[in-house]
Structures are given as structure tokens and as C-alpha cells.
C-alpha positions as CSV (number, residue, x, y, z in Angstrom):
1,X,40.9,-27.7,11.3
2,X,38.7,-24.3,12.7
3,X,36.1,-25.5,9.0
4,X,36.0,-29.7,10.4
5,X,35.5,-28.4,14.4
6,X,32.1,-26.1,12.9
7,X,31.3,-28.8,10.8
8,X,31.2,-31.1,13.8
9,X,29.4,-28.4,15.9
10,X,26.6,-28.1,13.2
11,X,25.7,-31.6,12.9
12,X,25.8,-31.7,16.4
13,X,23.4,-28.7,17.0
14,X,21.1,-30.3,14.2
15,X,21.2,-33.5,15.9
16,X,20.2,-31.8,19.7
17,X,17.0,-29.8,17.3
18,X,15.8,-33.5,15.9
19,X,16.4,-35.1,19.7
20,X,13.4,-32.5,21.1
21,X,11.1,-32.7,18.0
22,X,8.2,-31.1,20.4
23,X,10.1,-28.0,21.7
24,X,11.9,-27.4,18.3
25,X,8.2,-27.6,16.6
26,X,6.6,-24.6,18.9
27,X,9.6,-22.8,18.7
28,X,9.6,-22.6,14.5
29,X,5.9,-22.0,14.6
30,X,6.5,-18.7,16.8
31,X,9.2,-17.8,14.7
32,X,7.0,-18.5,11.0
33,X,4.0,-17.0,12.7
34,X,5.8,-13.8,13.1
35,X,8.2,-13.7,10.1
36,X,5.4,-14.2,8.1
37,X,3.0,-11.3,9.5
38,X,6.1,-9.1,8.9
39,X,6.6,-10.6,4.9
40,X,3.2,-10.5,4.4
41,X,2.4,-6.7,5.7
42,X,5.5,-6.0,3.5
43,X,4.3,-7.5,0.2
44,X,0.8,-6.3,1.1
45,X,2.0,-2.6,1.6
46,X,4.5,-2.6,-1.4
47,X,1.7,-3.8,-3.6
48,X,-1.1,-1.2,-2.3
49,X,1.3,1.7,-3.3
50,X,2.4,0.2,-6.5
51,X,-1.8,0.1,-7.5
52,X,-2.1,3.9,-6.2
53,X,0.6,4.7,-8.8
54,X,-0.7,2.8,-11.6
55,X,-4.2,4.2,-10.8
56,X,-2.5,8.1,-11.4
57,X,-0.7,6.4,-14.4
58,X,-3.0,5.6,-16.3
59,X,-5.2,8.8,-15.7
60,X,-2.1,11.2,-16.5
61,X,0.6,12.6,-13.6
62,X,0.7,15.8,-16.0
63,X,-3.1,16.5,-14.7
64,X,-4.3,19.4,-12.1
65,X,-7.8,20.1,-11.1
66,X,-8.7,24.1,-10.8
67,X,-11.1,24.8,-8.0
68,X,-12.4,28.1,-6.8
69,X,-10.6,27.7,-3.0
70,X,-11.8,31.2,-1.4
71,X,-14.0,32.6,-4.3
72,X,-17.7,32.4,-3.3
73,X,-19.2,32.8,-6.7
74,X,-16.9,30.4,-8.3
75,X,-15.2,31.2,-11.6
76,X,-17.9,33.7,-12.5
77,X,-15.2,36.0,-15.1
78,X,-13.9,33.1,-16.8
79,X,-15.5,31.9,-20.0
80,X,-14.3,29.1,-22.7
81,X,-13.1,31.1,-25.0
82,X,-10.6,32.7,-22.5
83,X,-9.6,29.5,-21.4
84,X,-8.9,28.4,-24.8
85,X,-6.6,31.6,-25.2
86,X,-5.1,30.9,-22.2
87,X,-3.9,27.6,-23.5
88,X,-2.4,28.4,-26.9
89,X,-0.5,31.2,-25.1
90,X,1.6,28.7,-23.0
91,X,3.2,25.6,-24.0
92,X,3.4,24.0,-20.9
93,X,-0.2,23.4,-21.0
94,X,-1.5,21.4,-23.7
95,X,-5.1,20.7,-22.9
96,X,-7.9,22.7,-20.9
97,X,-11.6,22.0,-20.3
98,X,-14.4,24.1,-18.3
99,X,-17.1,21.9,-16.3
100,X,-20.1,22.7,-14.5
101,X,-21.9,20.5,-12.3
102,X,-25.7,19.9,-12.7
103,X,-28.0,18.2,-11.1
104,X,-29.4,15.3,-13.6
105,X,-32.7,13.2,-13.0
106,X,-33.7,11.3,-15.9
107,X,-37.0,10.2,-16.4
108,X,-37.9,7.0,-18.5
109,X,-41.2,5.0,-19.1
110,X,-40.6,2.8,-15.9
111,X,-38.7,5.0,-13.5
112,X,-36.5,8.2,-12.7
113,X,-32.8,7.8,-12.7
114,X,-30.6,10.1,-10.5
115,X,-27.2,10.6,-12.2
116,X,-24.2,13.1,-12.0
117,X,-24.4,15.6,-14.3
118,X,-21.8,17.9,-16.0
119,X,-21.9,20.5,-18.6
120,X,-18.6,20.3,-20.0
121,X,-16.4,22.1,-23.1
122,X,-15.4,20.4,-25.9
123,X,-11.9,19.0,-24.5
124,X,-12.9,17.3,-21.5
125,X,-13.1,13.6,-22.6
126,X,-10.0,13.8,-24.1
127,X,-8.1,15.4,-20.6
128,X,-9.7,12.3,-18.5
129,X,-8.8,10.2,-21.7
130,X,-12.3,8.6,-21.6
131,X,-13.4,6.4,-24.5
132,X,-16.9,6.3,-26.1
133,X,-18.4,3.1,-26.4
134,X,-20.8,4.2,-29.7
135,X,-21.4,7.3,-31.1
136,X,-19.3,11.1,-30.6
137,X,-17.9,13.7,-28.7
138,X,-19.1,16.7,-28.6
139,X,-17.4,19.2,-31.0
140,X,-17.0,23.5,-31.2
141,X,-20.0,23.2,-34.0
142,X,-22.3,21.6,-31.6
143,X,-22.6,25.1,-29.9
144,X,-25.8,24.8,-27.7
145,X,-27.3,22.2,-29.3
146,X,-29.8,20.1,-26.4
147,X,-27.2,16.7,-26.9
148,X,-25.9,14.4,-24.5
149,X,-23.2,11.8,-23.6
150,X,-24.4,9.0,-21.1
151,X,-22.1,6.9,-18.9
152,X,-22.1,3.0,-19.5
153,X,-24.3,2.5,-16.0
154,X,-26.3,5.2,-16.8
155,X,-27.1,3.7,-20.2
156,X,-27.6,0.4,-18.4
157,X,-30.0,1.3,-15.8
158,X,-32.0,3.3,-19.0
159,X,-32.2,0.3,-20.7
160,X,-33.3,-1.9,-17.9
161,X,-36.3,0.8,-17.3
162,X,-36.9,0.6,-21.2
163,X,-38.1,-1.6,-23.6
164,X,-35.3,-1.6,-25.6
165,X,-31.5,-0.9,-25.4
166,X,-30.4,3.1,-25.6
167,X,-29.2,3.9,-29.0
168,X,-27.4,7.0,-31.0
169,X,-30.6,9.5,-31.6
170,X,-32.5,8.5,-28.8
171,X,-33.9,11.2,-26.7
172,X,-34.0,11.0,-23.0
173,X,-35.8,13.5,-20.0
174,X,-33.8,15.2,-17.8
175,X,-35.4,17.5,-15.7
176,X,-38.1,18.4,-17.8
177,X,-35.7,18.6,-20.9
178,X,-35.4,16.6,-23.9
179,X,-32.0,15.7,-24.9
180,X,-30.6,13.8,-28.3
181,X,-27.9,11.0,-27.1
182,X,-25.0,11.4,-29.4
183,X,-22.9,9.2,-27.5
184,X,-22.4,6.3,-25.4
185,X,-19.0,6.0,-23.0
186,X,-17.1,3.0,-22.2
187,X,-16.8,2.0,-18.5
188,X,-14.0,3.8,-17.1
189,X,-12.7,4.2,-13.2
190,X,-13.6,6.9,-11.0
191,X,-10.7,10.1,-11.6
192,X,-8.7,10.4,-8.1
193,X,-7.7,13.8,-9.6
194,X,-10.9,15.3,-10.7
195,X,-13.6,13.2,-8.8
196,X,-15.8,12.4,-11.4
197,X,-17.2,9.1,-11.9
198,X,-18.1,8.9,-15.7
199,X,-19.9,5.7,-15.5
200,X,-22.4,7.6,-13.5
201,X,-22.5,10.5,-15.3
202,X,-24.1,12.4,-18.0
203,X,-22.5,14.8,-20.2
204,X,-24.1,18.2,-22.1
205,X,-22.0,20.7,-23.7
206,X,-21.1,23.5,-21.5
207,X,-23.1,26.2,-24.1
208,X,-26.3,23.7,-24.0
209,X,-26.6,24.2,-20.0
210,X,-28.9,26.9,-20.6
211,X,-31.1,24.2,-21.7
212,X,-31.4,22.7,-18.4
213,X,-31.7,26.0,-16.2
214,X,-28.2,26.3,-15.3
215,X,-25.8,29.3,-14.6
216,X,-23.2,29.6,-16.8
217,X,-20.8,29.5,-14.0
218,X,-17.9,27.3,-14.7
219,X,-17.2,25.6,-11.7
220,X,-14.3,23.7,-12.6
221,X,-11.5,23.8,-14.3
222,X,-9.5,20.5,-16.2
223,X,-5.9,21.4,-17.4
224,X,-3.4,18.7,-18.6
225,X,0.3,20.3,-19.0
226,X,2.7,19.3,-21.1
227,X,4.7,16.9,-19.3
228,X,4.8,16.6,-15.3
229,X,7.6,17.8,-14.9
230,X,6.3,21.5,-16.6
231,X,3.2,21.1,-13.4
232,X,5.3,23.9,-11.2
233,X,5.6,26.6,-14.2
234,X,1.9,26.0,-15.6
235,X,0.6,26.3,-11.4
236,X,2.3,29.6,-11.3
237,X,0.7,30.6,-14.3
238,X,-2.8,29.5,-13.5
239,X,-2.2,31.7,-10.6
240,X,-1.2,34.6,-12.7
241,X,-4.4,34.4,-15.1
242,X,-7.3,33.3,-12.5
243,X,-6.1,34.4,-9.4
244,X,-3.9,33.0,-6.3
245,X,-7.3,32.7,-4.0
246,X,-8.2,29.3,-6.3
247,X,-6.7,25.6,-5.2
248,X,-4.9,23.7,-7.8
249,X,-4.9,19.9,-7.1
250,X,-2.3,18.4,-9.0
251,X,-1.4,14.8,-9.9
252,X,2.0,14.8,-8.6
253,X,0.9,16.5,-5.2
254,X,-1.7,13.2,-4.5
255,X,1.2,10.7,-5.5
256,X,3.5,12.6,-3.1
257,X,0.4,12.4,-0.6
258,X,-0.1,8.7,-1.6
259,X,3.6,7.7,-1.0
260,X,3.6,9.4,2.4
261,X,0.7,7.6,3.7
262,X,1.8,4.3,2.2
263,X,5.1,4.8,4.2
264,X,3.3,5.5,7.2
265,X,1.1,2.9,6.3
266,X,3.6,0.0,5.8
267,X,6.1,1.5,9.0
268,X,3.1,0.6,11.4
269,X,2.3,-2.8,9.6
270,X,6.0,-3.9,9.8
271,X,6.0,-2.7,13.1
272,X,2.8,-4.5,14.1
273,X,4.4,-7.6,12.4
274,X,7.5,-7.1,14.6
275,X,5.9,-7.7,17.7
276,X,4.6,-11.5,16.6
277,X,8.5,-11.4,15.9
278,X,9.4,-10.7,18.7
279,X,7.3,-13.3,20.7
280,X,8.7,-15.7,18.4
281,X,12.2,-15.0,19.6
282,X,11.3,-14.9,23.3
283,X,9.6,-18.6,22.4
284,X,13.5,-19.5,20.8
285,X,15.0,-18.1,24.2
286,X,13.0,-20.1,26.3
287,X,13.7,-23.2,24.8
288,X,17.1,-22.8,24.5
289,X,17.1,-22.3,28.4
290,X,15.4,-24.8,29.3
291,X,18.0,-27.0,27.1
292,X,20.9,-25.6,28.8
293,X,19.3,-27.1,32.2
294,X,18.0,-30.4,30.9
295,X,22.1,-31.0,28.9
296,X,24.0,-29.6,32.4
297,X,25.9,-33.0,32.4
298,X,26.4,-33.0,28.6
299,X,28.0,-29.7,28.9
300,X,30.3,-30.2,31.6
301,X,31.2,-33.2,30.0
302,X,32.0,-32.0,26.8
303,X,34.3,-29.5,28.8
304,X,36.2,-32.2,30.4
305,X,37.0,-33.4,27.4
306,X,38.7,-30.6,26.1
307,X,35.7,-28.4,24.5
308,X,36.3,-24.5,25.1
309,X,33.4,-22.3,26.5
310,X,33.6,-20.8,22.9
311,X,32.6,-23.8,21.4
312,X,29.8,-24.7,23.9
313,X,28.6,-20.8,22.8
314,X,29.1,-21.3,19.0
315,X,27.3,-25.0,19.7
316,X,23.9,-23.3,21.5
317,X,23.7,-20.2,19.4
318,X,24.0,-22.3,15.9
319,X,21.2,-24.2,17.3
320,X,19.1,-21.0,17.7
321,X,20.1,-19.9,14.1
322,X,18.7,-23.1,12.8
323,X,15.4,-23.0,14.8
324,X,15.1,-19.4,13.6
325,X,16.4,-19.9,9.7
326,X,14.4,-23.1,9.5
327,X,11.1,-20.8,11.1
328,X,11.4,-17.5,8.9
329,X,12.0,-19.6,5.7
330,X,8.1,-21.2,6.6
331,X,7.2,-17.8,7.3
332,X,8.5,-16.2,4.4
333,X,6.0,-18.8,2.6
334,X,3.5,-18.8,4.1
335,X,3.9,-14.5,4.4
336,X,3.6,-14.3,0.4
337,X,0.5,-16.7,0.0
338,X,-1.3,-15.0,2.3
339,X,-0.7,-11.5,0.4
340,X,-1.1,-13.5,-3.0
341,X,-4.4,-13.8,-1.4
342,X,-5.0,-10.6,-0.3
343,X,-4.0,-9.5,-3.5
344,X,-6.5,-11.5,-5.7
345,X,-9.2,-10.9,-3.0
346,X,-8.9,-6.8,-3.7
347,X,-8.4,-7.2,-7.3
348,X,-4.5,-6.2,-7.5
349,X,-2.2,-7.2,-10.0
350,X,0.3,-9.0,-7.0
351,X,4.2,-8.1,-7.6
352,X,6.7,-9.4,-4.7
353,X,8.6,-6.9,-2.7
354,X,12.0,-7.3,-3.6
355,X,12.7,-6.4,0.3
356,X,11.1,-9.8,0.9
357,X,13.9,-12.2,0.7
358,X,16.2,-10.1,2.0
359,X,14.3,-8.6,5.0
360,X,13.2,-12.8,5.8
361,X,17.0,-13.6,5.8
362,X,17.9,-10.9,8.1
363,X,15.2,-11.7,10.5
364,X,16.2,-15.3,10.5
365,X,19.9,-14.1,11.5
366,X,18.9,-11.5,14.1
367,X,16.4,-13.3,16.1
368,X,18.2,-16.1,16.2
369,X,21.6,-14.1,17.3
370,X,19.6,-12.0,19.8
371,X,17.6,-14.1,21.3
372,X,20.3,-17.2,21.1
373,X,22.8,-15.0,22.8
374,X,21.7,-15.4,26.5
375,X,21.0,-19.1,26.6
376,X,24.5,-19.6,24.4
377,X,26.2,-17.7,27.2
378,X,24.8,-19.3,30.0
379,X,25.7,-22.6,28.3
380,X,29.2,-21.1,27.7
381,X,29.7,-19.9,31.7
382,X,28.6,-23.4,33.4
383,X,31.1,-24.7,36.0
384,X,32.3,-28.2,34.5
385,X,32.6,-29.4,38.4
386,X,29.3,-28.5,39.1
387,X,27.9,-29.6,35.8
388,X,29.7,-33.4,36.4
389,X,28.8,-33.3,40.0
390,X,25.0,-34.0,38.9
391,X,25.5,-37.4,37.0
């Protein structure tokens, strides 16, 4: 009997949406106008993070960039060799590199060519886990030999100022050096961790700076540990051999970093998003008032015949949960296109948010609940008398 009386009241309620096509219409664009800022902020936030992560993932989360922090004179009492000691004598680092940063004009036939230049040991390709294009990296037999490792735009923009293509053996001016190109590296994206952009660099072994004029000082320091989880035992060592006034960056500190500001980030998006909500709702409760005025003799009629005020209640706010499901389904739509979008426009691999579906369905139910209640109970408290007295 209580499942036949609902059943009646829905059809009902869907039958009073259909009867005021014009008021139901702005209503469910309010409602998909704000349900789908909120679903699309959502999915455009989840999948911002989820490219930050794979960005780190594919560069290593077992990675930490040495720096001098406090020292003035940067790492003027380390050498390669000592950092090589320091290596084997701890397992939980398995890779370290020393680079300095020089300053790197090239000159060609046609024009000069300003680069990033670093004078690196023999490791540090492999650390970033860079990949040469032709040729080799350099090796421990190389010693100071005047060679050099040239970034894919680098090589491009010394080609376009040539008359040929760069090739293996080729020698190229930098400063007023001449240098033997021994290698060539595939295009690569710019290390969050270590801030080098190898597509714009050039590389010289660390023992061939003296070619170019440059202090021996090592100015940075590449380590890659064991496994991420070994990055608080290998900090504390670094500490122990180098000194507590350096700053270690590592991996796992900019993801924490990362997912803190993409929680931030996607707290004030949803909360943006829940204001067009919001105005959607008020647009449900206005409608629904304005019904409960324009049907004053339906209702008192219906309570003549027998209907309780719960069921004039139950009839208005099922209304409101069908103008709001009906509106946050479109929104939920039109919410993931439009990060579908957003995605392809920035170049993301788009994933859904699995708090999409959800999140949409629990909108639906509370807007239309909250902002359903008032008009359903003002329906519900209407004096039948009064309400017949003005047919």
C-alpha cells in the first residue's frame, strides 16, 4: 500500500515538472550549471596531481639534489673521487654525480648560440636517466679530454646556423674553446628535482672544465638512493660526510609539497564550484515557491480528499529531487567534457575522478533535500479552508 501511494506521488510530481516546461527548464540549467563547475574542477584537480606524480615517476622518487644552502664557496673540499668513496661505503645510495655550472656560448658559421652549460662526472646521465640520441657518454678514461654532449635543441639550433646536420666528431666553439661532440641526447623534460633542462644544455666532463676557464668547484651534487623509502637514512648521511649547513631537496619532499598544494588547490576549486551550486538550489527553491502559490487550490483540495500534510510534503520535495537529479546528471556531463577538454588542451593523459559519480549523486540528493525542504513544508502547513476558499 505505503510502495502504490509513492508510486502515485512520483508520477504525480513528474507530471506537475512536464505541466511548467519553462520554470522546470531554468531551474535544471542552474542546477547543471553548477554541478558541473563542481565535477569538472574535480576531474580537473584529480588529473593535475595525478600528471605531477607521474612527472617525479618517471624521473626517480629515490632522487635528492645536494646544494650548498649556507656555504659561500660552495662545495670547495669535495672532489669526485671522494664522492665516489662515499658511495660504495653506503648502500642506501646507489648512484652519485658532481656538476658544475658554466656559462656556454657557442659560436657557429652563422651565429652564437647561448646554452646551459654543465661540467658533469661520469654518472650524471645515468641519475637523470637521460638517453643519447647518437654517439656516448662520457666515461672515467675520458679524464680531461676537450669532449662534449649537446642537447637535442642545442643540436638543432647548430644545425639550422650550419650547413649541415651536427654529427659524432664534429667540433664546436664554446667560448673561445674547441670541443669534439661525442654525443647527441634525446629530447627529454626539464628535471623538477634538479632543474636542468637537458634539451638546452651542453655537457663536458667535470675534469675537462679547466678547458673552458672554470673553477673546479663542484656546485652540485646528484645522488639517487637505493629505494625511496632509504631517502631519510642516506639524508642523514649526506649530512654526516658534507656538512648539516648544505640543503638536500629530495623527491619525496616535492611530491609531499605537490600533494599539499593540489589539496589546497582542488579545496578552493570545489569550493568556487559550490557557490554556482548553491545559486542553482536557491533557483530550485524559488520555483518550488512560486508553485506552492500558483497550486493553493490543488493542495487544499487534495487535503479534502483525504491526502495527509506528509504526503503533500513527500509530493513537493520529490518534485525538487527530480528537478535537482535530472540537473546534476546534465551537469555531471557536461562537468567531464569540459575537463576532457581541458585535459587534451594542456596535454594530460585525462583519467576520471572516481569521486565524480559519487560526489554528482550526492549533490543531486542534497540540493534537492535542502533547498526542497522549505517550499515542501510550506506546501505541507496550508490551511485546506483557506486553500478551498480561493476557487
Amino acid at each position: 500500500m505505503a510502495d502504490s501511494i509513492f508510486l502515485e506521488i512520483l508520477r504525480e510530481s513528474a507530471g506537475n515538472i512536464r505541466s511548467m516546461k519553462a520554470r522546470s527548464v531554468m531551474a535544471l540549467i542552474g542546477i547543471a550549471i553548477g554541478t558541473a563547475a563542481v565535477i569538472a574542477m574535480l576531474h580537473v584537480g584529480y588529473n593535475a596531481r595525478l600528471t605531477a606524480l607521474q612527472q617525479f615517476e618517471k624521473m626517480g622518487t629515490d632522487l635528492a639534489n645536494v646544494l650548498p644552502g649556507t656555504r659561500q664557496n660552495g662545495f670547495t673540499d669535495l672532489t669526485e673521487a671522494r664522492l665516489n668513496e662515499f658511495a660504495l661505503s653506503h648502500a642506501s645510495i646507489t648512484e652519485i654525480a658532481a656538476a658544475i655550472r658554466i656559462n656556454a656560448e657557442i659560436t657557429t658559421l652563422r651565429t652564437k648560440i647561448s646554452a646551459v652549460g654543465f661540467a658533469v662526472s661520469d654518472r650524471f646521465l645515468s641519475i637523470l636517466r637521460a638517453h643519447l640520441d647518437n654517439g656516448r657518454v662520457f666515461s672515467p678514461l675520458d679524464q680531461d679530454a676537450p669532449y662534449v654532449i649537446i642537447g637535442s635543441k642545442v643540436a638543432m639550433k647548430i644545425s639550422a646556423g650550419s650547413t649541415s646536420p651536427i654529427a659524432l666528431g664534429d667540433q664546436i666553439q664554446i667560448g673561445d674553446k674547441i670541443l669534439t661532440t661525442i654525443g647527441v641526447l634525446k629530447p627529454s623534460p626539464a628535471n623538477l628535482i634538479f632543474r636542468i633542462d637537458l634539451d638546452n644544455a651542453v655537457l663536458v666532463p667535470i675534469k675537462g672544465a679547466r678547458h673552458l676557464g672554470v673553477t673546479q668547484e663542484i656546485s652540485a651534487i646528484l645522488v639517487r638512493f637505493s629505494g625511496a623509502e632509504d631517502s631519510a637514512e642516506a639524508t642523514k648521511l649526506i649530512y654526516q660526510e658534507i656538512g648539516s649547513e648544505v640543503s638536500i631537496q629530495t623527491a619525496q619532499q616535492l611530491i609531499a609539497g605537490v600533494e599539499e598544494q593540489m589539496r589546497i588547490y582542488s579545496s578552493l576549486l570545489l569550493a568556487i564550484g559550490s557557490v554556482s551550486l548553491v545559486v542553482g538550489g536557491v533557483g530550485i527553491m524559488n520555483v518550488m515557491l512560486m508553485n506552492v502559490v500558483e497550486r493553493r487550490q490543488e493542495i487544499g483540495l487534495r487535503q479534502a480528499l483525504g491526502a495527509r500534510r506528509k504526503d503533500i510534503r513527500n509530493m513537493f520535495l520529490i518534485e525538487a529531487l527530480i528537478v535537482s537529479g535530472i540537473g546534476s546528471a546534465v551537469g555531471i556531463v557536461i562537468g567531464f567534457l569540459a575537463a576532457w577538454a581541458f585535459a587534451q588542451m594542456s596535454g594530460w593523459q585525462f583519467t576520471p575522478s572516481p569521486f565524480a559519480l559519487p560526489l554528482g549523486a550526492f549533490m543531486a540528493a542534497t540540493v534537492g533535500l535542502f533547498f526542497g525542504s522549505f517550499p515542501a513544508m510550506r506546501a505541507s502547513k496550508l490551511d485546506p479552508v483557506a486553500a478551498l476558499r480561493s476557487i
